[in-house]
Every structure is written in C-alpha cells, then in structure tokens.
PDB file of N, CA, C, O and CB in Angstrom:
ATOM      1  N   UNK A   1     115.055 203.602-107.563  1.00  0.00           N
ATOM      2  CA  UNK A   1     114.508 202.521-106.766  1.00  0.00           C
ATOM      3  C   UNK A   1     113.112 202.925-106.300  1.00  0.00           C
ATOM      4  O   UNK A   1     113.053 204.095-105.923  1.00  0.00           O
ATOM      5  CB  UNK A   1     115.432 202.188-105.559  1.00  0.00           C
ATOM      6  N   UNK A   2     112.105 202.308-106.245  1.00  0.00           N
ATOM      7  CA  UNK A   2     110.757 202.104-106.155  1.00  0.00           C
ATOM      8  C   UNK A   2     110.684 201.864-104.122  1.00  0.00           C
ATOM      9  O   UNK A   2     111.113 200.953-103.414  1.00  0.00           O
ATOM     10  CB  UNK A   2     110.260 200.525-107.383  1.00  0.00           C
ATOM     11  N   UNK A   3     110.080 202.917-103.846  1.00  0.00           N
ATOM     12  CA  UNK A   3     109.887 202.253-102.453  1.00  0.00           C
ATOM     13  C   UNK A   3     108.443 202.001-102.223  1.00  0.00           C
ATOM     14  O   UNK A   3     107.623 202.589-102.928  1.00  0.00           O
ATOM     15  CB  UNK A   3     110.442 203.157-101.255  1.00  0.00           C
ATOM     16  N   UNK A   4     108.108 201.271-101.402  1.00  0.00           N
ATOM     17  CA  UNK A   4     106.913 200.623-101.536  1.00  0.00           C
ATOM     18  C   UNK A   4     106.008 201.003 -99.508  1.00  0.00           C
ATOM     19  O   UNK A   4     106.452 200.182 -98.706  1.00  0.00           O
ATOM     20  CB  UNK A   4     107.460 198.567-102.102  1.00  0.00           C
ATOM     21  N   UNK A   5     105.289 201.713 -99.048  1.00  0.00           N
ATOM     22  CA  UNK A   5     105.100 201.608 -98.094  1.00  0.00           C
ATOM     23  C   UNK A   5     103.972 200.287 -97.598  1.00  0.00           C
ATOM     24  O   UNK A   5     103.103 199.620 -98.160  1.00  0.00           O
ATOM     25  CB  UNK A   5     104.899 202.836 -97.897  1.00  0.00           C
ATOM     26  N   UNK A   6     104.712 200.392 -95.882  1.00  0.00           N
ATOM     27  CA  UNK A   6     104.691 198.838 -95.180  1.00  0.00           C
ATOM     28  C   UNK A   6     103.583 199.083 -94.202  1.00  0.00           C
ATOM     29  O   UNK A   6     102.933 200.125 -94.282  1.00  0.00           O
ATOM     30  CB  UNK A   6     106.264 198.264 -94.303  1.00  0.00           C
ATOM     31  N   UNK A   7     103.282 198.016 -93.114  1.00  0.00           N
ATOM     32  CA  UNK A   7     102.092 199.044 -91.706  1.00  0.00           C
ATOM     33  C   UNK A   7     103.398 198.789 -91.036  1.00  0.00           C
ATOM     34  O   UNK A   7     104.079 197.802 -90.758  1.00  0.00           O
ATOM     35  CB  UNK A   7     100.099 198.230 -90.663  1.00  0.00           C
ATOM     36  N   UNK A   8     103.474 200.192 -90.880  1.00  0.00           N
ATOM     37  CA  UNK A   8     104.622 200.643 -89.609  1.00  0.00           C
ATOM     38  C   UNK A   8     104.632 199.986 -88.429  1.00  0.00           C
ATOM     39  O   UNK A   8     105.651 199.455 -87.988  1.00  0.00           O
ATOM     40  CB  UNK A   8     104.472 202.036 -89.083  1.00  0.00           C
ATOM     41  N   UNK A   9     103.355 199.972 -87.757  1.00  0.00           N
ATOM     42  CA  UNK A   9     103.037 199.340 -86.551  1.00  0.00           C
ATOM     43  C   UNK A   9     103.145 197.610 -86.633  1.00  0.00           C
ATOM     44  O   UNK A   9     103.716 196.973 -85.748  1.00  0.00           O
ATOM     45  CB  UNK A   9     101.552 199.856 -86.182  1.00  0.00           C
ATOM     46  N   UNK A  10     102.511 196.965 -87.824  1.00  0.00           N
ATOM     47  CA  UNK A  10     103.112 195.505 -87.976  1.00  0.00           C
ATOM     48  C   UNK A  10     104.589 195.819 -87.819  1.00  0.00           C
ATOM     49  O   UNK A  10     105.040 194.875 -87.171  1.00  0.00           O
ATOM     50  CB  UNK A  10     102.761 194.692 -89.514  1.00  0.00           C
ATOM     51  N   UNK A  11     105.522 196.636 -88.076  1.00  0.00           N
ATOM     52  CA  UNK A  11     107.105 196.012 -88.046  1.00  0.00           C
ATOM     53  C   UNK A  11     107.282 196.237 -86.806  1.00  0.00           C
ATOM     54  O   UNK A  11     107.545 195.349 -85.996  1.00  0.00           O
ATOM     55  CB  UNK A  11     108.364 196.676 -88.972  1.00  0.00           C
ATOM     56  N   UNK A  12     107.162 197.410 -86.536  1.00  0.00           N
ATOM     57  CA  UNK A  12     107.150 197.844 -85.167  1.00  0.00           C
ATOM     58  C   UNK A  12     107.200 196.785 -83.707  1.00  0.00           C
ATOM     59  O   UNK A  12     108.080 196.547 -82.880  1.00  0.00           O
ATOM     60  CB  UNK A  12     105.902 198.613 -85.174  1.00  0.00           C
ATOM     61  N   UNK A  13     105.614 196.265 -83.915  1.00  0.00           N
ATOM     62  CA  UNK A  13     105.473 195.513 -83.322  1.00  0.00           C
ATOM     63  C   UNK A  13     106.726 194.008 -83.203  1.00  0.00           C
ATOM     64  O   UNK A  13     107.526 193.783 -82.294  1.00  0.00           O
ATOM     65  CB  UNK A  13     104.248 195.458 -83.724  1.00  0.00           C
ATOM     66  N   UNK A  14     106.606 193.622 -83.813  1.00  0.00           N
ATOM     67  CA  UNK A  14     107.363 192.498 -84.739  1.00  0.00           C
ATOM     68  C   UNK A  14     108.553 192.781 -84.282  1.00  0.00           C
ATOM     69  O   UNK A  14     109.100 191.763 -83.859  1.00  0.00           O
ATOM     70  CB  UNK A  14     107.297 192.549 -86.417  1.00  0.00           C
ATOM     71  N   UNK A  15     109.432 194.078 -84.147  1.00  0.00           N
ATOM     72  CA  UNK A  15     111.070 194.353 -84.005  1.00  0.00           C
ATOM     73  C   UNK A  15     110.870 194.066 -82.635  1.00  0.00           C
ATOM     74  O   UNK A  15     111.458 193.084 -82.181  1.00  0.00           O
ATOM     75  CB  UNK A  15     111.866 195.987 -84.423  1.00  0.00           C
ATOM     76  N   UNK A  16     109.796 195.073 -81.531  1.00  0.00           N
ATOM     77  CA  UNK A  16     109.903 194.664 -80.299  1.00  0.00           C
ATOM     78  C   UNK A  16     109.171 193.373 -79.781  1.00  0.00           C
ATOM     79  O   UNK A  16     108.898 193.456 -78.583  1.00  0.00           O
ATOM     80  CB  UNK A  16     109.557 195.688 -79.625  1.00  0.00           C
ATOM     81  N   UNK A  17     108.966 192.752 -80.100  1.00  0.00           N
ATOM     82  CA  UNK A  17     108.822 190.902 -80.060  1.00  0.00           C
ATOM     83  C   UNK A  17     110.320 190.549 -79.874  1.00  0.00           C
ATOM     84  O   UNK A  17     110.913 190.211 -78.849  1.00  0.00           O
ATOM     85  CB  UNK A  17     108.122 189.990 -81.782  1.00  0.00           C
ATOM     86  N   UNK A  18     110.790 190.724 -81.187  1.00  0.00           N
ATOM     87  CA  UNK A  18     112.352 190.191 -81.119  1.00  0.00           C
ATOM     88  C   UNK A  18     112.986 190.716 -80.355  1.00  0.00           C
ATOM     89  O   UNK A  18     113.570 189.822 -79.741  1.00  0.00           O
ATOM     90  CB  UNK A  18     113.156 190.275 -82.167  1.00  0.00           C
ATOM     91  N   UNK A  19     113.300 191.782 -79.921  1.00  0.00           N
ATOM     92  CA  UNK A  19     114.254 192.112 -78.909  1.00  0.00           C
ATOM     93  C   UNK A  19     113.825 192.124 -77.396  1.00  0.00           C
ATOM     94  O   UNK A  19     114.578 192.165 -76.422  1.00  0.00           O
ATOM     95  CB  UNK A  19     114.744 193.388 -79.241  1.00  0.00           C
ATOM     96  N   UNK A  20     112.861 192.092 -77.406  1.00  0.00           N
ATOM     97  CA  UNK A  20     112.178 191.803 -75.705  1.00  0.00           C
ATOM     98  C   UNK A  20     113.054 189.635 -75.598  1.00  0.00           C
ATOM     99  O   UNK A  20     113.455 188.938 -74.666  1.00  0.00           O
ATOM    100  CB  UNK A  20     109.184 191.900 -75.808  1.00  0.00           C
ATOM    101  N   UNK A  21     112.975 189.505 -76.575  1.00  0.00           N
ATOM    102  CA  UNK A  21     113.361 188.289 -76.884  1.00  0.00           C
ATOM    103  C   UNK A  21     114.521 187.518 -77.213  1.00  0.00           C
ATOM    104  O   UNK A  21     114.827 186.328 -77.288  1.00  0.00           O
ATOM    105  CB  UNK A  21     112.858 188.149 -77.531  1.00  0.00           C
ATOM    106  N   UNK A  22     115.180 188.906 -77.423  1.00  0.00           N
ATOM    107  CA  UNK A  22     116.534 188.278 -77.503  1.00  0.00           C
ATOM    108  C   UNK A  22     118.043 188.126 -77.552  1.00  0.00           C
ATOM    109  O   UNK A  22     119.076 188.732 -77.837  1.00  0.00           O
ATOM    110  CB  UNK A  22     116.476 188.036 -77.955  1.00  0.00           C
ATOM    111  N   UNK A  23     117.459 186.679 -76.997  1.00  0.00           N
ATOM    112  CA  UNK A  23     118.997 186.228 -76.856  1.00  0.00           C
ATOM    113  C   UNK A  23     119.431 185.434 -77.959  1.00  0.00           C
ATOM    114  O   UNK A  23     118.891 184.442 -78.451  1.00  0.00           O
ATOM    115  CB  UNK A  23     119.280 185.376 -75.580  1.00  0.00           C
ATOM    116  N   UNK A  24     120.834 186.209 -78.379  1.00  0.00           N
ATOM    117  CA  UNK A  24     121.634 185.842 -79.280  1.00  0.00           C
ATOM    118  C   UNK A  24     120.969 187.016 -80.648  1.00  0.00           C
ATOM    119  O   UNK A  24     121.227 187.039 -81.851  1.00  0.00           O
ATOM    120  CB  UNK A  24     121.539 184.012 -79.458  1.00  0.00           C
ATOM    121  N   UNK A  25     120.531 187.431 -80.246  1.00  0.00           N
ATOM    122  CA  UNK A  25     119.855 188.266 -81.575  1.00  0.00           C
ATOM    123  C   UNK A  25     120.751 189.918 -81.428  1.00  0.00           C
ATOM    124  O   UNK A  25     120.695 190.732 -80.506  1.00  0.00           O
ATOM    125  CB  UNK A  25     117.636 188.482 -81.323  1.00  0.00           C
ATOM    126  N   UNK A  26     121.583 189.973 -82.794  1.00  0.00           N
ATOM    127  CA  UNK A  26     122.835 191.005 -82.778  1.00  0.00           C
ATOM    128  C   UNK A  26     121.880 192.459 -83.109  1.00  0.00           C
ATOM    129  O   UNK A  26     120.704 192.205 -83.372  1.00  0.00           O
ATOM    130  CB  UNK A  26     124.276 190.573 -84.225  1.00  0.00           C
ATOM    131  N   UNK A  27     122.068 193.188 -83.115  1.00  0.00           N
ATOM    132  CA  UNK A  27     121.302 194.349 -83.817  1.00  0.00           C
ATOM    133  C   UNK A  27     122.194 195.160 -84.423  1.00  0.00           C
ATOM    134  O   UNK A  27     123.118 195.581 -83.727  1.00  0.00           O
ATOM    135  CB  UNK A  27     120.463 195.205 -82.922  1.00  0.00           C
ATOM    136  N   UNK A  28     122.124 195.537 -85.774  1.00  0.00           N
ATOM    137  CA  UNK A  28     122.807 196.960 -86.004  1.00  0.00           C
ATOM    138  C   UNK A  28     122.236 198.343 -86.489  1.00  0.00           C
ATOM    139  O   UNK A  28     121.429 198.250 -87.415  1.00  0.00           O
ATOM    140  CB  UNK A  28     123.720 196.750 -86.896  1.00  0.00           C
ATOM    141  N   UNK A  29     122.462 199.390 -86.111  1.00  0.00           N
ATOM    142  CA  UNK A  29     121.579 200.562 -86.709  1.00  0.00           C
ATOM    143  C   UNK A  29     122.225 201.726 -87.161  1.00  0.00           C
ATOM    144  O   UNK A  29     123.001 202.492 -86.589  1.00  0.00           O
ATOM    145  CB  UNK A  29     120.630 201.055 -85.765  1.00  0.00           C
ATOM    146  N   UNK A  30     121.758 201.713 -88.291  1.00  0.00           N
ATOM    147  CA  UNK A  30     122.956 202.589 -89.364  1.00  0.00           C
ATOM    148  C   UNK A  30     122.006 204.026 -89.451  1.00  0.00           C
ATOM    149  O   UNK A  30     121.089 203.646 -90.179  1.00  0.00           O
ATOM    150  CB  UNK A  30     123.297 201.655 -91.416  1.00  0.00           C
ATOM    151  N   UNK A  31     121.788 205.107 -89.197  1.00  0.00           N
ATOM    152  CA  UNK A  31     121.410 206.305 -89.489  1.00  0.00           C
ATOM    153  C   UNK A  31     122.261 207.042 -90.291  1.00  0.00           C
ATOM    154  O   UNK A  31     123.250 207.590 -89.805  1.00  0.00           O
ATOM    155  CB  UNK A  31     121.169 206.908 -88.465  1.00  0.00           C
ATOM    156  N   UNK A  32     121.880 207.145 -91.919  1.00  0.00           N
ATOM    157  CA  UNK A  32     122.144 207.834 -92.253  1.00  0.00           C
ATOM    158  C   UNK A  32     121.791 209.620 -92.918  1.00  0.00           C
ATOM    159  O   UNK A  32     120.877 209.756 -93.731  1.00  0.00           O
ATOM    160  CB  UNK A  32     122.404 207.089 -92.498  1.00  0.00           C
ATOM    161  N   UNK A  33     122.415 210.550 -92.571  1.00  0.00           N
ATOM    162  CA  UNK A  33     121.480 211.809 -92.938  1.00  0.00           C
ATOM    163  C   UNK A  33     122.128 213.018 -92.881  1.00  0.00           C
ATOM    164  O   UNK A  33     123.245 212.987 -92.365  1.00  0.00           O
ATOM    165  CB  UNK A  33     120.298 211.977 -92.043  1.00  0.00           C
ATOM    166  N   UNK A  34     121.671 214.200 -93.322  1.00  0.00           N
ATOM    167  CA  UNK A  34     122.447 215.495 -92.953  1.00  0.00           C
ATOM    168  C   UNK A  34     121.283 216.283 -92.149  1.00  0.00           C
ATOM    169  O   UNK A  34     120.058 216.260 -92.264  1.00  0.00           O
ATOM    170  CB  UNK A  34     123.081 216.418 -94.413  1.00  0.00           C
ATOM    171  N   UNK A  35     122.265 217.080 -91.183  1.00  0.00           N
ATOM    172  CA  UNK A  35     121.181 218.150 -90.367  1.00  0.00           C
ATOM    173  C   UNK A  35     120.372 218.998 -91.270  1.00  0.00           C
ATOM    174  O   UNK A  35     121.066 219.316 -92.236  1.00  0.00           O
ATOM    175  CB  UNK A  35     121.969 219.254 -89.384  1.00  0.00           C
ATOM    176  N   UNK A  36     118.856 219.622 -91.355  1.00  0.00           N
ATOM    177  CA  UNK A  36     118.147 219.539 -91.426  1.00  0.00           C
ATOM    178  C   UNK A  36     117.378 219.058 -92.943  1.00  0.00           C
ATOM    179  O   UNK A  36     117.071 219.786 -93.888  1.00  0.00           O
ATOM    180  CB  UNK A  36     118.107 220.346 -90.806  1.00  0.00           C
ATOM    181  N   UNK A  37     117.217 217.743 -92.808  1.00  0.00           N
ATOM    182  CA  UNK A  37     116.839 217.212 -93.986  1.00  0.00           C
ATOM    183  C   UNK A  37     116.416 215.774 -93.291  1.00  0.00           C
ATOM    184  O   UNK A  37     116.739 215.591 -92.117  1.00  0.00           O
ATOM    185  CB  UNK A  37     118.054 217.244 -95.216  1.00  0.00           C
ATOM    186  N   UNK A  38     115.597 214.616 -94.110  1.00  0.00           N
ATOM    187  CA  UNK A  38     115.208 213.795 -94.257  1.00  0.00           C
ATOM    188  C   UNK A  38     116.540 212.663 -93.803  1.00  0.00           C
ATOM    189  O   UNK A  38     117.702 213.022 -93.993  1.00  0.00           O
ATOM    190  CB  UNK A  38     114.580 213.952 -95.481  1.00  0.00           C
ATOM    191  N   UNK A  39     116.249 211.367 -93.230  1.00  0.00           N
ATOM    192  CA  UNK A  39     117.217 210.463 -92.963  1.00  0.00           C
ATOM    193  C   UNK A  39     116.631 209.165 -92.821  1.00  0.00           C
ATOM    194  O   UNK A  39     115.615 208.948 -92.161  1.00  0.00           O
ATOM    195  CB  UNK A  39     117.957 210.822 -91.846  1.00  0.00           C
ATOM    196  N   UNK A  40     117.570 207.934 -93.725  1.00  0.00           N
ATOM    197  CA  UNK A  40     117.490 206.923 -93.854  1.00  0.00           C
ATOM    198  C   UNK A  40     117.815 205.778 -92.557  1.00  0.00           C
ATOM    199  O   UNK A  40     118.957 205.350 -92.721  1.00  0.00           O
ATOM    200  CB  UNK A  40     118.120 206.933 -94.873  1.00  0.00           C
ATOM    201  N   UNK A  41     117.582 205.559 -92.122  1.00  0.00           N
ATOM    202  CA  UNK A  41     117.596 204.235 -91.324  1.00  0.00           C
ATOM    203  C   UNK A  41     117.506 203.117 -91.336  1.00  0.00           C
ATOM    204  O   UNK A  41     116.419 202.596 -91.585  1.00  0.00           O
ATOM    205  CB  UNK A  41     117.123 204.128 -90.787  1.00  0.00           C
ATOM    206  N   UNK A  42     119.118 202.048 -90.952  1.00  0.00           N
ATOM    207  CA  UNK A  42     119.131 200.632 -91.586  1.00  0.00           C
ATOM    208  C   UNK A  42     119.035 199.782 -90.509  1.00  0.00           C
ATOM    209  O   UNK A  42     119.920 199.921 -89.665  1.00  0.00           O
ATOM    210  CB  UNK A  42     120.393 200.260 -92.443  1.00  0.00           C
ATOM    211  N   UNK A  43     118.058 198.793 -90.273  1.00  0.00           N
ATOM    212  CA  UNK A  43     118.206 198.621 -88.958  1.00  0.00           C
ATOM    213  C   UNK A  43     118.386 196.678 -89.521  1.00  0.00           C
ATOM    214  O   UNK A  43     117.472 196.136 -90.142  1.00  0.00           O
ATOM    215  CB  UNK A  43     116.647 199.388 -87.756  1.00  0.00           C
ATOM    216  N   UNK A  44     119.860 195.824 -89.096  1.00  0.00           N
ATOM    217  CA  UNK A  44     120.428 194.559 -89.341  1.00  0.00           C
ATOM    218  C   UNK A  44     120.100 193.645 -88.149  1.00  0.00           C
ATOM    219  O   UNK A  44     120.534 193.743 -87.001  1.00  0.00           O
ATOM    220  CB  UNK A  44     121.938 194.682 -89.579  1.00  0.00           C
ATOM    221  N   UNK A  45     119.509 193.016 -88.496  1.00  0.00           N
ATOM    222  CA  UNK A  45     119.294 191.862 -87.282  1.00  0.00           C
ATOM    223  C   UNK A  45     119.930 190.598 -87.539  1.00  0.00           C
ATOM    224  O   UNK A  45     119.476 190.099 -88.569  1.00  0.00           O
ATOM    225  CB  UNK A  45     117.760 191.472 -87.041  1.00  0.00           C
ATOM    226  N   UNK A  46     120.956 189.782 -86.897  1.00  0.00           N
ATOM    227  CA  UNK A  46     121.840 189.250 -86.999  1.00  0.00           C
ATOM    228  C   UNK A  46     120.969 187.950 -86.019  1.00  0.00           C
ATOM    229  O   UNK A  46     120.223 188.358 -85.128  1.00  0.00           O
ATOM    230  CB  UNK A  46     123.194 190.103 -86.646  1.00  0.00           C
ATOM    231  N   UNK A  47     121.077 186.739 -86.188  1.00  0.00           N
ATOM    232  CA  UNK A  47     120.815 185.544 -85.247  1.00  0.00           C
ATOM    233  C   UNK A  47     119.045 185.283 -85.019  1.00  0.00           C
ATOM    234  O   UNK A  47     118.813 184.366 -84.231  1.00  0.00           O
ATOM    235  CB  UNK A  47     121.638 185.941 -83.642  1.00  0.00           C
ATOM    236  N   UNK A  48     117.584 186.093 -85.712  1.00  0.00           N
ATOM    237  CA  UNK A  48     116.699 185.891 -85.319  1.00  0.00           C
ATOM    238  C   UNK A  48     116.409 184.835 -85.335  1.00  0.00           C
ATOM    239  O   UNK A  48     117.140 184.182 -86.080  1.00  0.00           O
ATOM    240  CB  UNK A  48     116.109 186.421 -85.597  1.00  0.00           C
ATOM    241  N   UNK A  49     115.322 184.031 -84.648  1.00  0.00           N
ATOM    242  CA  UNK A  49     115.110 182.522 -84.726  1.00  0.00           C
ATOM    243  C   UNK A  49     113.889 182.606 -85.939  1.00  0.00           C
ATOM    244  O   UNK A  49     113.028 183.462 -86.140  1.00  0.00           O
ATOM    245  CB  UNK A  49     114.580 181.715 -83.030  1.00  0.00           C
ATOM    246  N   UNK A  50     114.187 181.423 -86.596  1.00  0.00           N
ATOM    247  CA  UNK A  50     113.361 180.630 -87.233  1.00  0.00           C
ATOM    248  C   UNK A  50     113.251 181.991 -88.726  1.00  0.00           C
ATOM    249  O   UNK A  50     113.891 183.036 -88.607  1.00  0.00           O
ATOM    250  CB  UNK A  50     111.757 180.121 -86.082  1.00  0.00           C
ATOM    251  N   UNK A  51     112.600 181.796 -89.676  1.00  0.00           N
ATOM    252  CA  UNK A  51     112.478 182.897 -90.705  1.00  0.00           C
ATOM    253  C   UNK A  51     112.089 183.760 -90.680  1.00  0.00           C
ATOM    254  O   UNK A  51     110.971 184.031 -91.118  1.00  0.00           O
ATOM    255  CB  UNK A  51     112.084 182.820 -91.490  1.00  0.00           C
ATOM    256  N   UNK A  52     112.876 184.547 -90.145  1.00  0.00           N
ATOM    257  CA  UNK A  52     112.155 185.821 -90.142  1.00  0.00           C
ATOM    258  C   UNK A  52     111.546 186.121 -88.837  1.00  0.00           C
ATOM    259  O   UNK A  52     110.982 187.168 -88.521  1.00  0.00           O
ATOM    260  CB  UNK A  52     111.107 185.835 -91.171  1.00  0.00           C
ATOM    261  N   UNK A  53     111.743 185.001 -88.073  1.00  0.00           N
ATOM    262  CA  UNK A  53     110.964 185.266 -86.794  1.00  0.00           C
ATOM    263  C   UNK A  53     109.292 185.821 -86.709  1.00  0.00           C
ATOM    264  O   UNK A  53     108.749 186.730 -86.082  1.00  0.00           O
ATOM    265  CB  UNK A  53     111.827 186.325 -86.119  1.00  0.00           C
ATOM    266  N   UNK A  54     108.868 184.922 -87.544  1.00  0.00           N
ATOM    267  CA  UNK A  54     107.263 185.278 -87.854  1.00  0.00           C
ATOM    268  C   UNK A  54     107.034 186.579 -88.410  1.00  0.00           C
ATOM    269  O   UNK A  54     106.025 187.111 -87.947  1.00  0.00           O
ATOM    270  CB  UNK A  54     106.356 185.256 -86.560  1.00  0.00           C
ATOM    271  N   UNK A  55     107.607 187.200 -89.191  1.00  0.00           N
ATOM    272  CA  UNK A  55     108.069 188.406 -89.614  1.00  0.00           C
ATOM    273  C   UNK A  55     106.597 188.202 -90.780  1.00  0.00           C
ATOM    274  O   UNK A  55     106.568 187.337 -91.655  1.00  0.00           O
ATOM    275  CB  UNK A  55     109.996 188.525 -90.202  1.00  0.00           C
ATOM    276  N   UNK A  56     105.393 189.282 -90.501  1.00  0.00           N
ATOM    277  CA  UNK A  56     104.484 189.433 -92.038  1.00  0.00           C
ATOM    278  C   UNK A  56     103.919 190.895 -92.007  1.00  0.00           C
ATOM    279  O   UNK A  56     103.088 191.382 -91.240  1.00  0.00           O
ATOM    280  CB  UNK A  56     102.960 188.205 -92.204  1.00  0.00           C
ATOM    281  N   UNK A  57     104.404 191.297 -92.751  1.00  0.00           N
ATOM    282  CA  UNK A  57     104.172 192.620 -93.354  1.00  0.00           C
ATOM    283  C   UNK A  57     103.220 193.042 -94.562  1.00  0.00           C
ATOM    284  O   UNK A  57     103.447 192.283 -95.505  1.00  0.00           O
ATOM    285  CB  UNK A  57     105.339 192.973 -93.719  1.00  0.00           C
ATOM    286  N   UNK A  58     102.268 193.949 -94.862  1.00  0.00           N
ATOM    287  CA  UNK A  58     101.242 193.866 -96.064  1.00  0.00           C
ATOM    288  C   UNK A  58     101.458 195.465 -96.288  1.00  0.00           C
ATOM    289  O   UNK A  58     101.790 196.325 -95.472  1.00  0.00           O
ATOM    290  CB  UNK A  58      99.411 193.239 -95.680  1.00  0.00           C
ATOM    291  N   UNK A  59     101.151 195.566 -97.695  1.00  0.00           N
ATOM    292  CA  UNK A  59     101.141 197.253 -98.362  1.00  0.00           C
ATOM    293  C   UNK A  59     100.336 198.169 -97.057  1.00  0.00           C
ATOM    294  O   UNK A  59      99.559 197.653 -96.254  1.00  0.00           O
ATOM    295  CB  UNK A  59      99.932 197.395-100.232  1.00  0.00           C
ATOM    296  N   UNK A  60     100.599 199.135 -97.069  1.00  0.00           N
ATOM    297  CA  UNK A  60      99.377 199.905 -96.266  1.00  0.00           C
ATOM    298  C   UNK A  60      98.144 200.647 -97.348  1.00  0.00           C
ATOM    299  O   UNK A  60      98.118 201.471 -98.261  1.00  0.00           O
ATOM    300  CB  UNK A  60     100.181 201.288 -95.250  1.00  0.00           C
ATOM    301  N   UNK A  61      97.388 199.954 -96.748  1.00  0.00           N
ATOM    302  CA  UNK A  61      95.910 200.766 -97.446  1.00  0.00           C
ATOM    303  C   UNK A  61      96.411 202.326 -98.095  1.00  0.00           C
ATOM    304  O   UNK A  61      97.480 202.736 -97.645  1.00  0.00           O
ATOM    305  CB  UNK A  61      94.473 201.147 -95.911  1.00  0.00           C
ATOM    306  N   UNK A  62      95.874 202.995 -98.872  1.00  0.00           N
ATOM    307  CA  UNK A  62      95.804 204.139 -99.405  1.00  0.00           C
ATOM    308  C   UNK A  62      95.024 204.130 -99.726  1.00  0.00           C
ATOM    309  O   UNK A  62      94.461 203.177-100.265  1.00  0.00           O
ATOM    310  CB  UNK A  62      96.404 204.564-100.056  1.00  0.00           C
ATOM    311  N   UNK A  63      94.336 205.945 -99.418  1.00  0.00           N
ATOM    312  CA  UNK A  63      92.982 206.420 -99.690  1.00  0.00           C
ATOM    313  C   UNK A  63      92.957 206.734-101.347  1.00  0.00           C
ATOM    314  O   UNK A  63      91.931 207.154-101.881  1.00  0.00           O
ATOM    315  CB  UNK A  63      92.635 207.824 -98.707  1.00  0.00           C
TER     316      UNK A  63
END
C-alpha cells in the first residue's frame, strides 16, 4: 500500500474544530503497535455534520 503524506496541521486543525464541536459526534481511537517501534493510529469519527465536516486536505510540499 502506497501512503501518501497530508499537512498534518490542516487535519489537525480540522479534528479539533470537530470535537470542540461536538455534539453527537462518536470518536474511536485504535493504536496499534509494539514497545519500542513505530505505531499506527486509527482515529473513526462517527455522526460528523455535513461531508466531511468541511474536511480539505492537500499533499505536503516536498523539497
């Protein structure tokens, strides 16, 4: 699988919008990983309003 990097700070921003915000909005957060090594993080948002909840994300620049 191809991962593609995002601007951290656009999601960032964007996740705490939604949750300063909400109501009815479920969250789930899956960490997965072993002690000392690298770990995946799934983070499910259940109920946001409207698509995506203004959700826009772009590649991050690379030098």
């Amino acid at each position: 699988m191809t991962r593609t990097p995002f601007e951290t700070g656009m999601l960032l921003q964007w996740l705490g919008e939604v949750l300063r915000a909400a109501d009815g909005v479920d969250v789930d957060v899956v960490v997965v990983g072993q002690p000392d090594s690298r770990s995946s993080v799934q983070i499910t948002l259940h109920g946001v309003p409207g698509p995506l909840g203004g959700l826009e994300v772009s590649l991050c620049e690379t030098d």
